[in-house]
Structures are given as structure tokens and as C-alpha cells.
C-alpha positions in Angstrom: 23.7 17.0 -10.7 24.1 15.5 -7.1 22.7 13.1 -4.7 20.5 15.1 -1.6 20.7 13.3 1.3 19.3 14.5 5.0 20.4 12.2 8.4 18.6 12.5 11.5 17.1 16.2 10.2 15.0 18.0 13.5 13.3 21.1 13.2 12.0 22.9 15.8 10.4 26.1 17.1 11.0 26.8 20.1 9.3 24.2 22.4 7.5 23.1 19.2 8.9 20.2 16.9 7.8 20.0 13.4 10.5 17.8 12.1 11.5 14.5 14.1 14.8 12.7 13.0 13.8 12.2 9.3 16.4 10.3 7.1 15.9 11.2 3.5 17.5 10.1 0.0 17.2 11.4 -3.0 19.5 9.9 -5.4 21.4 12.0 -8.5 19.2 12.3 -11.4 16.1 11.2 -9.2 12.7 12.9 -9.5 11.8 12.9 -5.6 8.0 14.3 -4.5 7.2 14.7 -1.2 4.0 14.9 -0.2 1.4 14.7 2.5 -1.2 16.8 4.5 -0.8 20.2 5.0 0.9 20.8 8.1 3.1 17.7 7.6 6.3 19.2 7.4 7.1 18.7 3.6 7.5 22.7 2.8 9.6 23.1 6.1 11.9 20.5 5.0 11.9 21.5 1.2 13.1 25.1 3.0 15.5 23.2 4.8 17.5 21.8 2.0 17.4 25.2 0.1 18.9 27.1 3.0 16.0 29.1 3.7 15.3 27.9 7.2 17.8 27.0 9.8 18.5 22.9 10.5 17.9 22.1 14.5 19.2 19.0 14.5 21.2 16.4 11.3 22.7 16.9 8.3 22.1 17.9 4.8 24.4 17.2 2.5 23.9 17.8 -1.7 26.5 16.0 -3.9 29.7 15.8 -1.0 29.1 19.0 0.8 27.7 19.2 4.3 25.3 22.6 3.5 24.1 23.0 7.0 25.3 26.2 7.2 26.1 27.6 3.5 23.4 30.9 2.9 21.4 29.4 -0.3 23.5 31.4 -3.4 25.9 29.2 -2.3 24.3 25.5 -2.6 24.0 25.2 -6.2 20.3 24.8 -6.2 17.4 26.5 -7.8 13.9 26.6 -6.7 10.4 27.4 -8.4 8.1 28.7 -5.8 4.3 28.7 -5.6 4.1 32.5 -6.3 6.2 32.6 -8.9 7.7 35.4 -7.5 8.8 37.1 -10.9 9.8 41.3 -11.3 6.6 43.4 -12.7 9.3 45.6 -14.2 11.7 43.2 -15.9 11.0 41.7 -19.4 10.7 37.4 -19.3 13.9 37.5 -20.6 15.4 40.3 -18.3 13.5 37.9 -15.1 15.3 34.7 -16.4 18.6 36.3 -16.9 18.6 38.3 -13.5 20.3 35.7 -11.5 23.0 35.4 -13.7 23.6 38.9 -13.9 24.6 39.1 -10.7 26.7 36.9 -11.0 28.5 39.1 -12.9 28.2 35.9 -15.7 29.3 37.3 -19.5 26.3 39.1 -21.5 26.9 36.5 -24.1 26.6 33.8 -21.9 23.3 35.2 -20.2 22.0 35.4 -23.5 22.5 31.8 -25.0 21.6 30.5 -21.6 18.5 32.4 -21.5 17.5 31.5 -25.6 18.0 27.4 -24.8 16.1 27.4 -22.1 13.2 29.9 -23.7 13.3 26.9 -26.5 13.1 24.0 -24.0 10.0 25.5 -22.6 8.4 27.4 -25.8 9.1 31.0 -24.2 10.7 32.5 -27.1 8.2 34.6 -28.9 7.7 35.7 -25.3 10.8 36.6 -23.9 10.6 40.9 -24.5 6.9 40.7 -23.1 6.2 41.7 -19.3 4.9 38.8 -16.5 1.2 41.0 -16.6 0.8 39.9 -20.0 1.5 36.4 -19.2 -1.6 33.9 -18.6 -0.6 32.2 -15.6 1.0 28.9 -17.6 3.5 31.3 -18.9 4.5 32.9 -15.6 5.0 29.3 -14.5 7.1 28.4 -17.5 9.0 31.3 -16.5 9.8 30.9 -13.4 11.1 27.2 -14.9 13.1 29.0 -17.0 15.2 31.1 -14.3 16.0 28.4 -12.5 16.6 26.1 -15.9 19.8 29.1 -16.9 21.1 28.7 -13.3 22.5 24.9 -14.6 21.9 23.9 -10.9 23.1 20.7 -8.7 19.5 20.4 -7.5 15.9 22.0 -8.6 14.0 22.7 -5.7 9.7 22.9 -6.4 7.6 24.0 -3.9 3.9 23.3 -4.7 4.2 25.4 -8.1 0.7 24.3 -9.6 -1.2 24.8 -6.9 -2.3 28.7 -8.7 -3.1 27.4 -11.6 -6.5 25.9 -13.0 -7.0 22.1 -13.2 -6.8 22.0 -17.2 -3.4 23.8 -16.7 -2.6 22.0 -14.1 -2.2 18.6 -15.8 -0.4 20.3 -18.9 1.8 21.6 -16.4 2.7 18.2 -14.9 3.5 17.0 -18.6 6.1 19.7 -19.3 7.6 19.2 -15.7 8.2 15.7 -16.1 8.9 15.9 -19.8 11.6 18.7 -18.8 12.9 16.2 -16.2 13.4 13.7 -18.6 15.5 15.9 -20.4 17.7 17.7 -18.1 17.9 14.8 -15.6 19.1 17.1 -12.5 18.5 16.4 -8.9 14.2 17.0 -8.1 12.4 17.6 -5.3 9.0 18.5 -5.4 6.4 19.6 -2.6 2.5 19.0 -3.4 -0.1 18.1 -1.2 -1.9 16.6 -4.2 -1.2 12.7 -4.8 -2.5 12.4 -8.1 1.1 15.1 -9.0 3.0 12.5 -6.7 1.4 9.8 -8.7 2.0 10.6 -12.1 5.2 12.9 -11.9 7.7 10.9 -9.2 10.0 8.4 -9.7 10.0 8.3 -5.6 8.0 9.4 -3.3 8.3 10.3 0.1 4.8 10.5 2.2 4.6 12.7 5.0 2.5 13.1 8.1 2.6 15.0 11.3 6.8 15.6 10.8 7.7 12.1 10.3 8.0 10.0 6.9 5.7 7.3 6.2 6.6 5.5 3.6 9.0 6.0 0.6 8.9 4.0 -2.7 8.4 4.0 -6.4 4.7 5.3 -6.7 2.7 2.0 -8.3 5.1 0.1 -5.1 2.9 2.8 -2.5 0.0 2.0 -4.1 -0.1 -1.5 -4.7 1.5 -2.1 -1.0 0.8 0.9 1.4 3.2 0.3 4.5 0.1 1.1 7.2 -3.4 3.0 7.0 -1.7 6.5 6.8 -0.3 5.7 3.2 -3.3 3.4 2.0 -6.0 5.9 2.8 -3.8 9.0 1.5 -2.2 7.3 -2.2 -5.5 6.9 -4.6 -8.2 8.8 -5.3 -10.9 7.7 -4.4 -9.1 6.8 -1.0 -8.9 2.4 -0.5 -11.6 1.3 1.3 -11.1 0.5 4.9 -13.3 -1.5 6.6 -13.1 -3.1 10.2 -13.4 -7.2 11.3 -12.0 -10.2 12.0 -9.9 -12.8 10.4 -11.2 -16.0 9.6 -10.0 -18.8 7.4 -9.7 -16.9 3.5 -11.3 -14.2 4.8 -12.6 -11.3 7.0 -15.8 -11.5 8.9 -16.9 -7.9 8.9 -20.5 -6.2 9.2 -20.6 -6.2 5.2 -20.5 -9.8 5.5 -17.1 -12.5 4.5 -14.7 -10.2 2.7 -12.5 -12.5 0.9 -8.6 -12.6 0.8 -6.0 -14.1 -1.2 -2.7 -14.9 -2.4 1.1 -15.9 -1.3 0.8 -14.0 2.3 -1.9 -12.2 2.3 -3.4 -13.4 5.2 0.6 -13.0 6.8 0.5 -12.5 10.9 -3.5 -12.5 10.7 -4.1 -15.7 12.7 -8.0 -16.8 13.0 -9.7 -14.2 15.6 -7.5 -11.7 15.2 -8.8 -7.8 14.4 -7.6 -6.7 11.5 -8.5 -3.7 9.1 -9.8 -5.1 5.3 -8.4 -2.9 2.5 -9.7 -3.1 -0.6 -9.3 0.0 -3.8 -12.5 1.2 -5.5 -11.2 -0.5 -8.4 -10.8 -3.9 -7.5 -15.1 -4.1 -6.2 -17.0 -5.5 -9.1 -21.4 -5.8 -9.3 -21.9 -9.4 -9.5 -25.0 -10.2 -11.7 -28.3 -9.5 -11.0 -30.1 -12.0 -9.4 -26.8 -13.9 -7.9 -26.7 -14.7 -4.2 -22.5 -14.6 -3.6 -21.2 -10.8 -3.2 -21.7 -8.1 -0.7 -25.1 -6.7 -0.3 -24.7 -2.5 -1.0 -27.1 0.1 -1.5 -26.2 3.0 -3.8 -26.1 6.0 -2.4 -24.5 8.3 -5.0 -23.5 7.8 -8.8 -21.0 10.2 -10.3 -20.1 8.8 -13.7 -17.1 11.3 -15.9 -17.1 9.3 -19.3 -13.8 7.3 -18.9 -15.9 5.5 -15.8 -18.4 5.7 -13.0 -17.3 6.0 -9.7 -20.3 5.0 -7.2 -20.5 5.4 -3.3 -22.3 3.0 -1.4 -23.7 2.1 1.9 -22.8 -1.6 2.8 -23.0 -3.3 6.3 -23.4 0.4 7.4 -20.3 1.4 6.0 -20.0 4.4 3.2 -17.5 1.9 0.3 -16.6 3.9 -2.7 -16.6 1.8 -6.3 -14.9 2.6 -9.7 -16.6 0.8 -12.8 -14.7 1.1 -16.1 -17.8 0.5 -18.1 -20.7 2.2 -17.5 -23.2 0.3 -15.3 -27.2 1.5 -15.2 -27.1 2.3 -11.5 -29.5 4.8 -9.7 -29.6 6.3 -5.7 -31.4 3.9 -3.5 -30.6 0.4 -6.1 -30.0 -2.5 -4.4 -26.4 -4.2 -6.0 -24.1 -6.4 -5.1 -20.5 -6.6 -4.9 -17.5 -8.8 -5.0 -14.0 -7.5 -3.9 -11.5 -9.3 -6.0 -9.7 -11.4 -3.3 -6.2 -11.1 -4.4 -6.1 -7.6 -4.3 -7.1 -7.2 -0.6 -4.8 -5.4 2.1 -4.4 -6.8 5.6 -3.7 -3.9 8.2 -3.2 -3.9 12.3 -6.0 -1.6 13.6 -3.9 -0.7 16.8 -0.6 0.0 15.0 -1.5 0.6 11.4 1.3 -1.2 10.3 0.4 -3.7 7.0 0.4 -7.7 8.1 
């Protein structure tokens, strides 16, 4: 295992920079996703580190060694690509062992290294069958396994679900994170999908247009976005973001007062100032019927999945999105209410985007 770290890392094409100075960590045993719109920059710098595109400008080191210029079969990594990329021809066990092989590594050792890891990920009554006769779970576990024999420094993922269905897709996070767990080597992980970021990182790194946003432990991102970029991008569905102006324990905003507390909430938001209010899907509750306080909404559209009703209303001419644990009688066109639970409000600048 060994610490990843990138200083100052440029990438350009020509005339055309996709990467601007990014400093990155990734500490030894860490589980790192980095993730973002597409076109951010998170698969060119994932490339980077693996040696599969050139470095304009910084450093890359994994464990002590500067790998700027080292051809990939030489950086101790292994990487699991979207594709899967396995040979039609070769047996699973013949794909997971292939690597090795040219290595010249001992047939006995190929073997054994190729059976543990066909038990870690439940390949073994698989291994003489062909990737054709493989539903695409299995390829995936497969292309897990030849990177699991390689006993790498680093694994390298670069959006690997993103073929798969959306039932698979969550078993496949599991079996990631629970393989993680295990082996506790170096991670990095593309996906453009924030729910993997969510639930599979212990750090994440948000991206946008080539620079890095934020990085934190995932509940950290979510319960304190560093600007609009993160807060609108981390949760689904996205915060709520709604324009005003500050006002003593509060914002005055179309929708009406939207209410604010708590130790520094309200932090570099002096009275007059425009401000963006923040406030998740979760944290709006319908106050009872027939009550004056709360926002005045209209429901628009209910979508409720069993676990909870999400909701999207129109309120002060804005579209806010609502999540309700239980499961409210609400219909299109309903007149509600709602109350934004005050100390869970965000505070942003709506020139700058930074968090007050």
C-alpha cells in the first residue's frame, strides 16, 4: 500500500487546459472518490496517476517515488476500467492470471493468487468458464479479480458501474467497499454519480471545470458544502437554493422569511446583505393544516417510492423540492405549507459562491 499524492498537477492540450494546478491527497489505506460533472477533469486525472496520459505540469508521487515519468507496468498500480476490457478467448481464470504471466511469476504462485482472490469475490465455480457466459456482475467481478492477484501499491477505478443495471449497480458498491475493507490498499475511484461518492468514500474530492472544489469526509460535504458548486451537486434531490436578503434570524426571500439558526449561521451575513438560502429536501416539513406560520407552496408533483415521498413544489415562484419520511396525502395543485427547520439552513455569497 502507499500514500498518492499530486502537487501543482496541469494538464493541457495544446492551447487547451483541462487540469489547473490541482493539489491532491490520498492517504495509504484511504478509499478516495473523485467525482464531478462529466467534462470535469476526474478521468484525465485518474489517467494521469496510472501513467496513461502524460503530466504537463506537477508531480505525482505513489508511496516515495516521483512516477512522472515511469510507463504504467512499472507504478505498482492496478486499475478496473469501465469496459472491463477482458480477453473473449481466455478462461476467467486464464484473464485474471494473464498479468502475472508475463511477469514470468511461478505457475504455482499464479495459481494460489488467482484461487484467493476467485474466493474473496465468489468467482470460483466460475473460473474455467469464458467472459460471454458471464452476466455483466461477473465480468465486473472479474476484472476485480485481475487486478486483486496483481497485490498492487494503489487500485485505480475508473467509473466501473456505470454498464451495469441499477439493481447491480448497488450490489456492486457493497462488494467494492466490503473488498476495501478487507484489503485496505490505496483507492481511487472515478464516478460521476454522487450517491457511489456518498456511500462508498472515506474522502471525496469534487471536481468541476479542472479544478477541485471541495474535499472532505462525505457526511462533512454534505452537511457543510464549501460554495454552491458542492451544495447543489452532493444530495439527491439537489439542496434547495433560493435567492434574498438577510435580515435579523432570517432571509427575506420571495417565498417569504426563511428562518436561520445556530452558533454562526448567520456568519459574515450582516442585515441587507444578498445572500443565497440553502436548505436540503429533508429538512422542509408541512406544518398542520389550517396553521398560519410556514411557507406558502403549491404541489406541483408527488413521486412517493415506499421508504418516502419526495414532492416538488412551486413556492414564491420558485420550483423547492421536499422529502417526507412518512407518507403525507398530498395531490398536484394542493395548497401546503412548509417550515424549513432553521438550524439546518446554509448561508452562501451569490457573487462568489463561497459558504458565509
Amino acid at each position: 500500500m502507499a500514500r498518492v499524492t499530486g502537487r501543482g498537477l496541469r494538464k493541457a492540450y495544446g492551447a487547451t487546459e483541462i487540469l489547473h494546478g490541482l493539489d491532491l491527497d490520498v492517504e495509504d489505506g484511504e478509499f478516495a472518490v473523485l467525482v464531478g460533472p462529466s467534462g470535469c477533469g476526474k478521468s484525465t486525472l485518474l489517467r494521469m496517476i496510472a501513467g496513461l496520459e502524460s503530466v504537463t505540469g506537477g508531480e505525482i508521487r505513489i508511496g516515495e517515488r516521483v512516477v512522472n515519468n515511469l510507463a504504467p507496468g512499472e507504478r505498482d498500480i492496478a486499475m478496473v476500467f469501465q469496459s472491463y476490457a477482458l480477453y473473449p478467448h481466455k478462461t476467467v481464470r486464464q484473464n485474471m492470471g494473464f498479468a502475472l504471466k508475463l511477469r514470468r511469476t511461478d505457475k504455482a504462485e499464479v495459481a494460489a493468487r488467482v484461487d484467493r482472490a476467485a474466493a474473496i469475490l465468489g468467482l470460483t465455480p466460475l473460473l474455467e468458464r469464458y467472459p460471454r457466459q458471464l452476466s455483466g456482475g461477473q465480468r465486473q467481478r472479474v476484472a476485480m479479480g485481475r487486478a486483486i492477484v496483481r497485490d498492487p501499491q494503489v487500485f485505480l477505478f475508473d467509473e466501473p458501474l456505470s454498464n451495469l443495471d441499477a439493481k447491480l449497480r448497488v450490489q456492486m458498491r457493497a462488494e467494492i467497499k466490503e473488498l476495501h475493507q478487507r484489503l485496505r490498499t490505496t483507492t481511487v475511484f472515478v464516478t460521476h454519480d454522487q450517491i457511489e461518492a456518498m456511500t462508498m468514500a472515506d474522502k471525496i474530492v469534487v471536481m468541476n471545470a479542472g479544478h477541485i472544489e471541495q474535499v472532505g469526509a462525505p457526511l462533512t460535504l454534505y452537511d457543510r458544502p464549501a460554495n454552491l458548486f458542492v451544495a447543489a451537486f452532493i444530495g439527491s434531490p439537489a439542496m434547495n437554493l433560493i435567492r434574498g436578503v438577510a435580515r435579523p434570524g432570517g432571509v427575506a426571500a420571495a417565498a417569504g422569511l426563511l428562518p436561520i439558526a445556530g452558533p454562526g449561521a448567520g456568519a459574515g451575513a450582516e442585515e441587507g446583505r444578498a445572500v443565497v438560502y440553502g436548505i436540503r429536501p429533508e429538512h422542509l416539513a408541512l406544518v398542520d393544516e389550517g396553521a398560519d406560520e410556514g411557507l406558502p407552496a403549491r404541489v406541483r408533483v408527488v413521486e412517493p417510492t415506499g421508504a418516502e415521498t419526495m414532492a416538488y413544489l412551486e413556492c414564491g415562484g420558485q420550483e423547492l423540492a421536499a422529502v417526507f419520511h412518512d407518507r403525507p396525502d398530498l395531490a398536484p395543485g394542493q395548497e401546503v405549507r412548509l417550515a424549513p427547520r432553521a438550524d439546518k439552513a446554509h448561508l452562501f455569497d451569490p457573487e462568489t459562491g463561497q459558504r458565509l
